[in-house]
C-alpha positions in Angstrom: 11.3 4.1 38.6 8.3 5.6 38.1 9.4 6.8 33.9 10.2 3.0 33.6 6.5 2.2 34.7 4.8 5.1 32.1 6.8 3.8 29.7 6.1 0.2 30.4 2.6 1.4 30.5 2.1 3.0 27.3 3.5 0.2 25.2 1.4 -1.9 27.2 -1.2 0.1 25.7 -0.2 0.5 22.3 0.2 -2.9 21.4 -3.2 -3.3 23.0 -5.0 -0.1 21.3 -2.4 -0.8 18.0 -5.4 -2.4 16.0 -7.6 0.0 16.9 -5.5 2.8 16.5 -4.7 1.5 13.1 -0.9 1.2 13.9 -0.9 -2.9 13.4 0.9 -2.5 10.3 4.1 0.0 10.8 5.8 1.7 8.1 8.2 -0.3 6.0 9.5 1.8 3.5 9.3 -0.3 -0.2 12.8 -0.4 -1.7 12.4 1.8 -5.0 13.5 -1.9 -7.3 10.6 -3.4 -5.6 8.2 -0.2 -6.0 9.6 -0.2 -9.8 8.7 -4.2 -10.0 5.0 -3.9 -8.2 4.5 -1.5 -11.0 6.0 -3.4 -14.0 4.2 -6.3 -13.2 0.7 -4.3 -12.9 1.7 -2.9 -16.6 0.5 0.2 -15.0 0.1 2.8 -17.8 -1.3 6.9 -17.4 -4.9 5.7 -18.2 -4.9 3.5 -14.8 -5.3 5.5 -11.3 -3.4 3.0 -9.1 -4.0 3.4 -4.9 -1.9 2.3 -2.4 -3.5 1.1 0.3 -1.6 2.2 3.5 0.7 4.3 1.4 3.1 5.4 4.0 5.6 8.3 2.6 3.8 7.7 -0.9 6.4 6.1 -2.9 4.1 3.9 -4.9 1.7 6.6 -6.1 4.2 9.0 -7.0 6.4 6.7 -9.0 3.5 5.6 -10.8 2.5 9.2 -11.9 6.1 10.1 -12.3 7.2 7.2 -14.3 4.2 5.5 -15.8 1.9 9.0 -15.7 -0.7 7.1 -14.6 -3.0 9.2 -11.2 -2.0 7.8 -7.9 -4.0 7.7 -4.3 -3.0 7.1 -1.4 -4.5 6.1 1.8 -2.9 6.0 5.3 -4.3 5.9 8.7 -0.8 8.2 10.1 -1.6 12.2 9.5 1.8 12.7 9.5 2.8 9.8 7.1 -0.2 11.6 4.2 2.0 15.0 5.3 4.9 13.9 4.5 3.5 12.0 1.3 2.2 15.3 -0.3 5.4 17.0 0.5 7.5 14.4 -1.2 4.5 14.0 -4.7 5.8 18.3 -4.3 9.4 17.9 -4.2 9.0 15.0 -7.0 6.8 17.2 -9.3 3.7 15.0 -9.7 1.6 16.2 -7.2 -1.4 17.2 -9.3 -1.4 13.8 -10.5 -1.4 11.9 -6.7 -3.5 12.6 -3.9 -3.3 11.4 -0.7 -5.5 11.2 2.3 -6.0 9.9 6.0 -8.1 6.9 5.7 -9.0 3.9 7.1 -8.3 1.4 4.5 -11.4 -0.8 5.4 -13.5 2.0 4.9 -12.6 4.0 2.3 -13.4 3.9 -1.3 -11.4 2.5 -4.1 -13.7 1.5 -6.4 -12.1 3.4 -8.9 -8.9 2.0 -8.7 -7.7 0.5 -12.0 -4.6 -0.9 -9.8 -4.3 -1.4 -6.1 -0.8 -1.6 -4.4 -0.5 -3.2 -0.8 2.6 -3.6 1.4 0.2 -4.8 4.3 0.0 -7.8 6.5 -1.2 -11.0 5.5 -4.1 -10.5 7.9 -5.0 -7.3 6.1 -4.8 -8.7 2.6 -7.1 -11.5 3.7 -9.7 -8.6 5.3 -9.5 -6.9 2.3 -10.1 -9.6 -0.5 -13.7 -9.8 -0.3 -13.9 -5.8 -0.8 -11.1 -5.9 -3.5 -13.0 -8.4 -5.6 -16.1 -7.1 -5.0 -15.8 -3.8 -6.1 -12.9 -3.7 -8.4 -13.9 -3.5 -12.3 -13.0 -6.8 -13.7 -9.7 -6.6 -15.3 -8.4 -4.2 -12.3 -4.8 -5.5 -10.9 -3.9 -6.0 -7.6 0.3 -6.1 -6.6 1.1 -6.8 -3.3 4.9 -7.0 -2.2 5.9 -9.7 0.4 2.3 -11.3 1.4 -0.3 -13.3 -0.9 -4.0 -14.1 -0.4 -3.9 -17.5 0.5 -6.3 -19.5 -1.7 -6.4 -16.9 -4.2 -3.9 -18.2 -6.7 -1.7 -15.2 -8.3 -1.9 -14.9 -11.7 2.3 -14.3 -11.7 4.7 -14.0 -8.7 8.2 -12.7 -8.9 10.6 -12.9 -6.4 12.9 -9.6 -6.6 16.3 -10.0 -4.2 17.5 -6.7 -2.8 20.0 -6.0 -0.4 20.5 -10.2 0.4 16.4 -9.8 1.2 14.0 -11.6 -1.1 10.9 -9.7 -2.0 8.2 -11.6 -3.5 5.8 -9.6 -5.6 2.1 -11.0 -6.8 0.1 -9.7 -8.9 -4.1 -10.8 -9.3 -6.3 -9.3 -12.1 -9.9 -9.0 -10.6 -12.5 -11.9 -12.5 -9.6 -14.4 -13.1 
């Protein structure tokens, strides 16, 4: 009885604290089709440095510098989630070319991102607008699998099926 209440308590607490804790937006691993389609679309090439904002186990970064040789970043809020993201950008051979690091994504600095990959909430993608077209060069692309930015029209969408699961993908180019 009293290990049903703790545990009752603590997810009381967690969806609570969740926000603040930065754990509103759990990790949803990107099918590699979509990862590959987020990319294509972006035309991501190894001049760009593309960041992933809430990178998770880094699968966007690293297939950009292993397939595209562009330089990856990635931010997450989970310790263990940039752990395990470095050891996989090891294991996949790329990892001077990523980096990732524990950030809060509403904080940190991406103002040198030539391409900026979410997988967020639409929430999120709406906090992070302002910032994103603020201080991304004009020209810099934004891809953003399953949620859009309400009034801001995409310049392209494509809607990927994988699995019976359709995955829209959109893609904005900052000053259009």
């Amino acid at each position: 009885m009293l290990w049903t209440a703790a545990l009752a308590a603590a997810a009381l607490l967690l969806s609570a604290c969740g926000p603040m804790l930065g754990l509103d937006v759990p990790f949803r691993g990107t099918p590699p089709a979509v990862v590959d389609a987020m990319l294509r679309l972006a035309e991501v090439t190894p001049t760009d440095v593309v960041y992933d904002l809430g990178s998770g186990d880094g699968r966007i970064p690293i297939a950009a510098a292993r397939t595209y040789g562009a330089r990856g970043v990635g931010y997450d809020i989970d310790p263990h989630m940039v752990s395990v993201s470095r050891e996989n950008a090891k294991r996949a051979g790329v990892a001077v070319r990523v980096r990732f690091e524990v950030q809060d994504i509403f904080t940190a600095s991406f103002a040198d991102a030539t391409v900026v990959a979410l997988h967020l909430s639409p929430e999120f993608n709406l906090r992070l607008r302002p910032r994103l077209q603020r201080e991304l060069k004009p020209g810099s692309r934004i891809v953003s699998q399953r949620h859009d930015m309400a009034d801001w029209r995409p310049v392209r969408q494509i809607d990927l099926t994988v699995d019976g699961v359709v995955h829209p993908v959109y893609l904005w180019i900052v000053g259009r």
